[in-house]
C-alpha positions in Angstrom: 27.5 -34.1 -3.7 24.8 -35.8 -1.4 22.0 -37.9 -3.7 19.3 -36.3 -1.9 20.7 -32.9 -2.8 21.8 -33.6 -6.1 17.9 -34.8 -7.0 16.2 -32.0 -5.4 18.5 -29.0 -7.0 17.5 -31.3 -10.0 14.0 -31.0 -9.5 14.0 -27.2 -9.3 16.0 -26.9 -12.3 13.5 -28.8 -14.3 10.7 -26.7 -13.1 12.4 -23.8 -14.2 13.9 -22.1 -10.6 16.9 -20.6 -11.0 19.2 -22.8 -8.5 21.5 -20.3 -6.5 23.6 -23.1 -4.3 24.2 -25.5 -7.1 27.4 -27.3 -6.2 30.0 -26.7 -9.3 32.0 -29.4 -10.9 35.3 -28.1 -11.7 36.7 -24.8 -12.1 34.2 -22.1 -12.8 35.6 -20.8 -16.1 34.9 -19.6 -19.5 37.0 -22.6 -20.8 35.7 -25.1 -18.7 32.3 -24.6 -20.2 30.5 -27.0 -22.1 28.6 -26.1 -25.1 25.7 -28.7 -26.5 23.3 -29.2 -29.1 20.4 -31.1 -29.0 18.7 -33.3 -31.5 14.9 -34.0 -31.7 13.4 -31.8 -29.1 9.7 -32.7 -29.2 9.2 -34.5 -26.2 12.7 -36.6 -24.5 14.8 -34.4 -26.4 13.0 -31.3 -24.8 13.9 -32.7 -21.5 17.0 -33.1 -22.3 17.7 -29.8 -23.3 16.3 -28.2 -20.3 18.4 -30.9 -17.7 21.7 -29.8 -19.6 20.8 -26.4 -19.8 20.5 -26.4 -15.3 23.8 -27.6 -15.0 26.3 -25.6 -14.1 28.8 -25.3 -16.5 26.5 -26.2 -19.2 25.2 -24.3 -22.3 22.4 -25.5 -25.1 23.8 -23.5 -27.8 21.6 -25.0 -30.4 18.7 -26.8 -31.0 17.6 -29.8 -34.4 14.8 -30.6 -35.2 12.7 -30.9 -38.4 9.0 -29.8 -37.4 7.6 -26.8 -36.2 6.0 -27.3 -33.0 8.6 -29.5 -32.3 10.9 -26.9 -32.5 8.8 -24.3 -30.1 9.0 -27.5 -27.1 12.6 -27.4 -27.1 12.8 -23.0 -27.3 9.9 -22.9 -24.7 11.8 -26.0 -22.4 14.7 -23.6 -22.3 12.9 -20.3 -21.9 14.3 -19.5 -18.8 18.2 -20.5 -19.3 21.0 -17.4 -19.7 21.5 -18.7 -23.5 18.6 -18.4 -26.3 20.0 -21.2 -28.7 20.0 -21.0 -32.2 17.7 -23.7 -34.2 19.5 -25.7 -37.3 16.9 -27.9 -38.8 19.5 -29.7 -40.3 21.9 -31.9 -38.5 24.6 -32.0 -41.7 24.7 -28.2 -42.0 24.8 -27.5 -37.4 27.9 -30.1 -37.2 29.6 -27.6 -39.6 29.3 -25.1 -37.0 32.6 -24.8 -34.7 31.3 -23.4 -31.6 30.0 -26.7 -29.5 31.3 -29.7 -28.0 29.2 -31.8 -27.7 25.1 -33.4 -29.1 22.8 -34.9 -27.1 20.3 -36.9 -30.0 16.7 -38.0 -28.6 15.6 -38.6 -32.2 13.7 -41.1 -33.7 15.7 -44.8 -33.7 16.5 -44.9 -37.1 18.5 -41.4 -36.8 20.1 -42.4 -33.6 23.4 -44.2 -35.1 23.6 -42.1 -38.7 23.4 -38.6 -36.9 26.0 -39.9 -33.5 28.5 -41.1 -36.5 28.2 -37.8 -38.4 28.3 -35.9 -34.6 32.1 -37.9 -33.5 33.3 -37.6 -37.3 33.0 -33.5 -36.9 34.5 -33.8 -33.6 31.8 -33.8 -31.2 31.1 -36.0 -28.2 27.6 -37.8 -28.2 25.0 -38.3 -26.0 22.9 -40.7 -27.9 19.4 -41.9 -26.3 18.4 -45.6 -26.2 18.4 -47.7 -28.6 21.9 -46.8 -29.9 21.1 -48.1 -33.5 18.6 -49.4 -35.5 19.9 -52.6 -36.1 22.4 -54.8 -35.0 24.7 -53.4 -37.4 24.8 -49.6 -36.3 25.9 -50.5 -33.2 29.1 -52.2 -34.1 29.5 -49.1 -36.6 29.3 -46.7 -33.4 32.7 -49.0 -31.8 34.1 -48.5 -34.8 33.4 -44.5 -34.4 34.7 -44.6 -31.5 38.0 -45.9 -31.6 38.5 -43.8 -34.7 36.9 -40.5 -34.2 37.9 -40.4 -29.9 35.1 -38.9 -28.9 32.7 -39.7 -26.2 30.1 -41.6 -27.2 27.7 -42.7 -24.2 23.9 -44.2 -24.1 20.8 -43.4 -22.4 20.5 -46.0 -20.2 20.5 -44.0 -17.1 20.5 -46.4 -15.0 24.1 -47.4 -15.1 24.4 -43.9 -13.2 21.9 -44.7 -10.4 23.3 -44.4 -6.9 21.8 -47.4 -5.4 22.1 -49.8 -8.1 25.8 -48.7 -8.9 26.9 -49.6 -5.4 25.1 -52.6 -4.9 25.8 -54.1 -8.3 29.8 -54.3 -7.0 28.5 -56.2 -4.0 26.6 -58.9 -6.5 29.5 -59.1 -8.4 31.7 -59.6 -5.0 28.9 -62.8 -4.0 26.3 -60.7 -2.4 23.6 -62.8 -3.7 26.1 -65.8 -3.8 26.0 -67.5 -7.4 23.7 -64.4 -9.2 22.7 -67.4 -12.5 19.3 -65.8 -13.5 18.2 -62.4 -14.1 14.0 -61.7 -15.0 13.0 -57.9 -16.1 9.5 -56.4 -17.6 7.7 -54.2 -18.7 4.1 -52.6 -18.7 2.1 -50.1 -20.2 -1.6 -49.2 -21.0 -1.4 -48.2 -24.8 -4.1 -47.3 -26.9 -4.6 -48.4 -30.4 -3.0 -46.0 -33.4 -5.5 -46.9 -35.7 -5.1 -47.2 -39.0 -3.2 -44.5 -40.8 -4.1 -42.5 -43.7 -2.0 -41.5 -46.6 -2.0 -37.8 -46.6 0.6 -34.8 -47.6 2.8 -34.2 -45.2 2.4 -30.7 -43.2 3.4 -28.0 -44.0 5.2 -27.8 -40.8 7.2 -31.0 -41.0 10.5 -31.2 -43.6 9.6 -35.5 -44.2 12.5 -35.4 -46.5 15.2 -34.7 -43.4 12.5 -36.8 -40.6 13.2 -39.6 -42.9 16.9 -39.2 -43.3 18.7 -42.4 -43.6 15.4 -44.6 -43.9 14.6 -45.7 -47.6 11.4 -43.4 -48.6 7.6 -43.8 -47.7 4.8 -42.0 -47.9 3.2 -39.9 -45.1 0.5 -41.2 -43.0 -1.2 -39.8 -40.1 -0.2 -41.2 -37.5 3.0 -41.7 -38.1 4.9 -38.7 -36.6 5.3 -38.3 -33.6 5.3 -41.0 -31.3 3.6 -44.1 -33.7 7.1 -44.5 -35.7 8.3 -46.6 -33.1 5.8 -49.7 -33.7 6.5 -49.7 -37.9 9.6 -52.0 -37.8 10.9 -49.4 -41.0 11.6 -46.6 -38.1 11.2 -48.0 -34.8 12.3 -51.3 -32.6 9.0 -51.8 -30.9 9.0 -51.8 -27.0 12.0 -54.2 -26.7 14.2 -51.6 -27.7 11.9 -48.2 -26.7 11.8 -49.7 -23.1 12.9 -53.6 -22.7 17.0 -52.2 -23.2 16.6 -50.7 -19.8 15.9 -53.6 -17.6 17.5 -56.0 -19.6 20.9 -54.0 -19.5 20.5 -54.0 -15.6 20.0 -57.8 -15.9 23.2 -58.4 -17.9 25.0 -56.1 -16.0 24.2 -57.5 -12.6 25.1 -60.8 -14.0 28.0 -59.6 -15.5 27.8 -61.5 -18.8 28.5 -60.3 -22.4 26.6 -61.8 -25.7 24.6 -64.2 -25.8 24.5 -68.0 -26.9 21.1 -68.7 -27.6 17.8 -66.2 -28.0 14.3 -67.3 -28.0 11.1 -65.0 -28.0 7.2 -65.2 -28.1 4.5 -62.9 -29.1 2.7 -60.9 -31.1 0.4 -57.7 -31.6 -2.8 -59.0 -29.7 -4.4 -55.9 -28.1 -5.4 -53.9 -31.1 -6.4 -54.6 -34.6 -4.2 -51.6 -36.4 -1.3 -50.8 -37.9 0.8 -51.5 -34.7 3.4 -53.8 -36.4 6.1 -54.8 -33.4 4.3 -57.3 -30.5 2.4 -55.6 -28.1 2.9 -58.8 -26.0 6.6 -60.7 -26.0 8.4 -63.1 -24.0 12.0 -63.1 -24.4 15.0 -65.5 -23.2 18.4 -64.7 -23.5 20.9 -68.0 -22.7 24.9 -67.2 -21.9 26.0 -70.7 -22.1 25.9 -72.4 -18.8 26.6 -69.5 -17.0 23.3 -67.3 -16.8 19.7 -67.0 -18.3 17.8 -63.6 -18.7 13.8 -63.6 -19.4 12.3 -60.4 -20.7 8.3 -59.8 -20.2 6.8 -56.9 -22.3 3.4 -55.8 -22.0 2.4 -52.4 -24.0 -1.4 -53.1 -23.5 -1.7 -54.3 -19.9 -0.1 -52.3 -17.0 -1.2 -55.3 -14.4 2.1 -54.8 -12.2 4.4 -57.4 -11.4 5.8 -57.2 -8.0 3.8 -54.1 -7.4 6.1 -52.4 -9.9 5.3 -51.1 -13.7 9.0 -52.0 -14.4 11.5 -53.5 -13.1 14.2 -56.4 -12.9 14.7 -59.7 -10.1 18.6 -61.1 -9.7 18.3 -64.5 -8.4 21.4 -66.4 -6.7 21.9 -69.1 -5.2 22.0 -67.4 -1.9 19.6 -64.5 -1.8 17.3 -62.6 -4.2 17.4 -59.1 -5.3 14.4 -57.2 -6.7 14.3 -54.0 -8.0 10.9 -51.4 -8.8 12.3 -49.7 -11.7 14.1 -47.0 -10.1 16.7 -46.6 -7.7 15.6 -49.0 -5.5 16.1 -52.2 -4.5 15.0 -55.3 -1.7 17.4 -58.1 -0.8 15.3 -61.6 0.6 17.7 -64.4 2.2 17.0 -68.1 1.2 14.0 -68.2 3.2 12.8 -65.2 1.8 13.3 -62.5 4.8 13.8 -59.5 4.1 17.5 -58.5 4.7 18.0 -55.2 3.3 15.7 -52.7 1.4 17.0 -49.4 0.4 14.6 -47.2 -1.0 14.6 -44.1 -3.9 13.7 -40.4 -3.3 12.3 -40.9 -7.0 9.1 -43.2 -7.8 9.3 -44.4 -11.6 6.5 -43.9 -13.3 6.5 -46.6 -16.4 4.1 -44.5 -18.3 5.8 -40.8 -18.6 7.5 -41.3 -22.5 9.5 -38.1 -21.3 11.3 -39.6 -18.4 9.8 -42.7 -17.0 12.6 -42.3 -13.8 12.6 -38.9 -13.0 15.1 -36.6 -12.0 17.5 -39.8 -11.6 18.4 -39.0 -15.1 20.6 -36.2 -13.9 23.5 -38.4 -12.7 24.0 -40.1 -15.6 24.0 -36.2 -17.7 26.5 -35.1 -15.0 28.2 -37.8 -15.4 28.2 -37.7 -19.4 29.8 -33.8 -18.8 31.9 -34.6 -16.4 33.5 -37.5 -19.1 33.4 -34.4 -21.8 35.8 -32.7 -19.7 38.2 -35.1 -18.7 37.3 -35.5 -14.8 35.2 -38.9 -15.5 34.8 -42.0 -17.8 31.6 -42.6 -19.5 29.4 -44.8 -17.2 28.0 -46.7 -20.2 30.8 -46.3 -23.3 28.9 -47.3 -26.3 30.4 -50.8 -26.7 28.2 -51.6 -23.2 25.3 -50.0 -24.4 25.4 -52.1 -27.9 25.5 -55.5 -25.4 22.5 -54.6 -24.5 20.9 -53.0 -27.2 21.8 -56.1 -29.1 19.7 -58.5 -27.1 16.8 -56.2 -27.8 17.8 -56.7 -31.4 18.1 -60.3 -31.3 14.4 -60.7 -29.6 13.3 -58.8 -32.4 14.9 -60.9 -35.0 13.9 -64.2 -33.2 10.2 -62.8 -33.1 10.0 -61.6 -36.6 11.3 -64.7 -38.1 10.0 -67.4 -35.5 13.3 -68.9 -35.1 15.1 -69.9 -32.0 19.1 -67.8 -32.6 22.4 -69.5 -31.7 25.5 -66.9 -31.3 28.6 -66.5 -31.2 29.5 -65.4 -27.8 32.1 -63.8 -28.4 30.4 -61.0 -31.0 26.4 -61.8 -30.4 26.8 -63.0 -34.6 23.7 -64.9 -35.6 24.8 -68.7 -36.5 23.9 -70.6 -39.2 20.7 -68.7 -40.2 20.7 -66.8 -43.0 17.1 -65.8 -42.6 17.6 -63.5 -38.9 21.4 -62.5 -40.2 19.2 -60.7 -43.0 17.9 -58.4 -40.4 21.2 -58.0 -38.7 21.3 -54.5 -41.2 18.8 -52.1 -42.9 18.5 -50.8 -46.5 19.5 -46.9 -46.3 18.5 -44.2 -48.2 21.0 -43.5 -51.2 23.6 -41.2 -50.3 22.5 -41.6 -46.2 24.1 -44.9 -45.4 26.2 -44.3 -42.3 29.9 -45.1 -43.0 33.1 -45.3 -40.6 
């Protein structure tokens, strides 16, 4: 199928057109169907559901969630599609349902690892959205899952299925940019403050008993649910995770290197005086021996671009210099910093949209996550990839929280010789939620 196509058809499935001369993948047949759930449909999730739903060969059979209005996004994002799915608040008692193949979880972080476990232990492959755990410890439990349940398990980081960036990362990797040593990615944003909360009983419309799940127990606040959780450090990871695993995966992968030896980060929460817990602000550098360095810039408070772009990532060799905007695009500048090449996306990103900051880009790497659940295609980013990166995020995290410089192993990303950060290389669960492989 030609990009341009592929995006477009993409487009008008998004908006809700019925697409007549979508190309099929595969044999057209009642068993070639794949049926999906979705989990956490309030906003991403929504998307989701509606971007599975317009592909052929596709149905949403049912939709998770544990609030009310939450629940009417996801029915009213898949209004127009042939199926009307079913909605199962809770995720224990849909997995005991036969009739699917396969979940795709936008939830908050701290369900992401718990509810893809329980999803490949009851046979189902997994779509899971970025970050792919809480913690540095989920993620290793989800390669456990993996080898042992055989199911699909593949991340949201959508980029690994751009078109651009796909081809041109085999050309770095075969000299292109001549020795590719350092990789530097960001991130902006223009958020507001949250405030500060107030203890209140939960709505009537929200089940806070299932939101919370795995999570050890708090009380409600107001502004909590449902976009705040990801700045308390007891549900969320902050921007290096929410956003940062994006660019930064592009950066390792360009670079081609694995875990890291040495993590150092800066920051803090400077914008706002609130309950905003993660940094607003953070500098992060990732060290792979003598091989390679990746920098990370985050800024939630302060979209001031950086090379015109909201997002993005710079791989810099010792030949020429690639910079991408955030999308599927990308500019190559020789040693005396001509432009060579420049190969631009039919999508702008837009940094800001918390539904799908690149667009209808996202489809390749859904088609791509079907065509894997059917046998014609491997995962673009298997979960051990997407734990690489996830786990740099992590790290930053950990170095910021305790003010510590990390030395790993690099040959599992372990913390060394601090007993402080290895004591947030795992969460406290919930009793009787603790995920288990």
């Amino acid at each position: 199928m030609h990009r341009r196509k592929f995006i477009k058809d993409a487009g008008l499935a998004t908006a809700g057109i019925t697409i007549l001369n979508f190309p099929l993948f595969g044999k057209k047949a009642p068993s070639n169907k794949v049926i999906i759930a979705v989990m956490g449909v309030n906003s991403r999730g929504a998307y989701l559901a509606k971007s599975f739903a317009a592909l052929p060969d596709v149905e949403v059979a049912y939709l998770c969630d544990v609030e009310d209005k939450a629940i009417q996004n996801g029915l009213d994002a898949v209004k127009d599609a042939p199926r009307k799915p079913t909605v199962v608040k809770d995720i224990r008692k849909l997995l005991t349902q036969k009739d699917f193949d396969a979940i795709a979880i936008a939830t908050p972080d701290h369900w992401h690892t718990p509810a893809a476990i329980l999803s490949a232990e009851h046979g189902k492959h997994v779509y899971v959205e970025k970050p792919c755990g809480q913690n540095p410890y989920e993620g290793e439990l989800l390669i456990k899952a993996v080898k042992k349940y055989g199911k699909q398990i593949q991340m949201g980081n959508q980029r690994r299925s751009f078109p651009n960036l796909t081809s041109v990362v085999k050309e770095v990797h075969s000299g292109l940019l001549g020795n590719a040593y350092f990789a530097k990615s960001w991130y902006t944003n223009n958020r507001k403050s949250i405030g500060f909360g107030k203890k209140i009983p939960v709505p009537p419309t929200l089940d806070f008993e299932l939101w919370q799940g795995p999570a050890p127990r708090r009380d409600y606040q107001d502004n909590l649910v449902h976009y705040n959780w990801h700045w308390f450090w007891h549900w969320g990871t902050g921007e290096a995770c929410n956003n940062g695993t994006h660019e930064i995966d592009c950066c390792r992968w360009f670079l081609g290197v694995d875990y890291p030896t040495k993590v150092t980060s800066a920051g803090g929460r400077y914008a706002f005086n609130d309950d905003w817990q993660t940094p607003d602000t953070q500098t992060a550098s990732f060290e792979f021996g003598n091989k390679a360095t990746i920098a990370w810039e985050s800024r939630s408070c302060n979209n001031n671009p950086v090379e015109g772009a909201g997002r993005g990532f710079i791989i810099y060799g010792d030949k020429s210099t690639l910079v991408n905007g955030g999308g599927d695009d990308y500019k190559i500048f020789d040693p005396d910093n001509k432009l060579v090449r420049e190969m631009k996306s039919d999508v702008k990103p837009d940094p800001t949209n918390p539904v799908s900051a690149s667009g209808n880009l996202d489809f390749f790497h859904f088609d791509n996550f079907i065509k894997a659940v059917k046998g014609e295609a491997k995962v673009n980013s298997p979960i051990i990839e997407g734990h690489k990166s996830v786990l740099l995020c992590h790290l930053a995290n950990i170095s910021q929280r305790t003010g510590t410089t990390l030395h790993c192993d690099p040959v599992n990303g372990r913390i060394k010789n601090n007993t402080e950060a290895m004591a947030l290389w795992r969460r406290s669960y919930e009793k009787g939620w603790e995920p288990k492989v």
